[in-house]
C-alpha positions in Angstrom: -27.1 -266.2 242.9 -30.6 -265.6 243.5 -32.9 -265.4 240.7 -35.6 -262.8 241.2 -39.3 -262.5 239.8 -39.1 -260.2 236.8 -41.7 -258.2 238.5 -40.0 -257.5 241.6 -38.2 -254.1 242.5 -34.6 -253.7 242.0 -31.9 -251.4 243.5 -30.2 -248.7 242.0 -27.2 -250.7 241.1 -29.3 -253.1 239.8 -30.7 -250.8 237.2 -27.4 -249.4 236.3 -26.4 -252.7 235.2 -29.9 -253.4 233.2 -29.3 -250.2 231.7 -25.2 -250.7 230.9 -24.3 -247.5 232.7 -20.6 -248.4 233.4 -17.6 -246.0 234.8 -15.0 -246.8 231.6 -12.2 -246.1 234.3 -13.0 -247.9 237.3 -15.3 -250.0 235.8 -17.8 -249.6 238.3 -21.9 -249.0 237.9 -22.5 -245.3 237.3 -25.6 -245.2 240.0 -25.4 -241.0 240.1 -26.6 -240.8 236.3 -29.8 -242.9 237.6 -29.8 -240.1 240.9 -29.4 -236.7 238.6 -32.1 -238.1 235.9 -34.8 -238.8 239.3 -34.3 -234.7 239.7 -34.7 -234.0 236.2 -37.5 -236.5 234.4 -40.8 -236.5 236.8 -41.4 -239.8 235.2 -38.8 -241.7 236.9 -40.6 -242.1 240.5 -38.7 -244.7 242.7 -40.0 -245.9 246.0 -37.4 -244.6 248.2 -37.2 -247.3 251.5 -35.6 -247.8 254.9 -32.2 -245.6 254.7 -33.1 -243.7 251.7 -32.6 -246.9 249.8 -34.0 -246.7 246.1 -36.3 -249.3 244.2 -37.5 -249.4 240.7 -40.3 -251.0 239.1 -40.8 -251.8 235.6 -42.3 -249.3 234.7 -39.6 -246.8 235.9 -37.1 -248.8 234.5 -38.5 -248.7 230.7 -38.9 -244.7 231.6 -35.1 -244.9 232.3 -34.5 -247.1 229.1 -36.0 -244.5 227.0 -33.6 -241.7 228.7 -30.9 -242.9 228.3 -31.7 -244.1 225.1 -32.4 -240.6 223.7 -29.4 -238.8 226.0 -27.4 -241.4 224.8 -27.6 -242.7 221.8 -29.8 -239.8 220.5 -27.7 -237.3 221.3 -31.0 -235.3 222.9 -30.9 -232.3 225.1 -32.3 -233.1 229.3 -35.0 -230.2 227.9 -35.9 -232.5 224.6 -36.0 -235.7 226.5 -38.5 -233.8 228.6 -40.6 -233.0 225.8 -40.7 -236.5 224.0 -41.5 -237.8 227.5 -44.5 -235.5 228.1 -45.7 -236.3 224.7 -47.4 -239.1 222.7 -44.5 -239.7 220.6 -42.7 -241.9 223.6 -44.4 -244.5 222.9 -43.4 -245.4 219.6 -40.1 -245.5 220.7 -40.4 -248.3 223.1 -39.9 -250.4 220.4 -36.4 -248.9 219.1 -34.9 -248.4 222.5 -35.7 -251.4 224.4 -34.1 -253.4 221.2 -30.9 -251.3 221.5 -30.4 -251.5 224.9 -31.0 -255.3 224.8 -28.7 -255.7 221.9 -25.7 -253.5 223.6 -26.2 -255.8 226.8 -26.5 -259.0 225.0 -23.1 -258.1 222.2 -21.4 -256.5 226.3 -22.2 -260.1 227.7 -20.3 -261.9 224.4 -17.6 -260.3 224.2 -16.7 -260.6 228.5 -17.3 -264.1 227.6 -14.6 -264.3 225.2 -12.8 -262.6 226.9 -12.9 -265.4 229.8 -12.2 -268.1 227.3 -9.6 -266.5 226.1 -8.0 -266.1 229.5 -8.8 -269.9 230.4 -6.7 -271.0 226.9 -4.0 -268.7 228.0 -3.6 -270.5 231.6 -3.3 -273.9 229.6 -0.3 -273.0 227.4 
């Protein structure tokens, strides 16, 4: 696997799995969410490359972090998240958010990794 610089863009799927945005029945990336909240938040500006291909910075990224974060976990309307976004108040919540969303990642990443070992004890009864 190659490692890239933290600063570089990343693709759609990427982002999907930063953010934990998982399809619970095919356990696939959910990369439309990412799609339907570029139409609704102005914020979330992706450089859009060869064959409509979408890249996101950083700075989009903690944009998306804090959506989902308030759709999410918040339970906020599209039309509140609008209005936090548009305000000062966003950026007291960079804290909060990026905290959750690391800590749902990190406790997501534990438990498949249990879940390997306890595959790999299984195969050696």
């Amino acid at each position: 696997m190659i490692n890239k610089n933290l600063d570089a863009y990343k693709s759609i799927g990427e982002v999907a799995k930063i953010l934990d945005l998982v399809n619970v029945k095919k356990g696939t990336f959910n990369t439309h969410t990412i799609r339907f909240w570029e139409k609704e938040f102005k914020q979330i500006k992706p450089k859009i490359l060869n064959g409509n291909r979408r890249y996101y910075n950083n700075q989009t990224i903690e944009v998306l972090k804090k959506v989902k974060f308030l759709l999410k976990e918040q339970g906020m309307t599209i039309n509140g998240v609008k209005k936090v976004l548009n305000s000062d108040k966003s950026l007291n919540l960079d804290e909060l958010s990026n905290n959750s969303i690391s800590a749902n990642y990190n406790f997501r990443n534990r438990l498949k990794n249990i879940s390997n070992l306890v595959k790999q004890i299984k195969k050696l009864k």
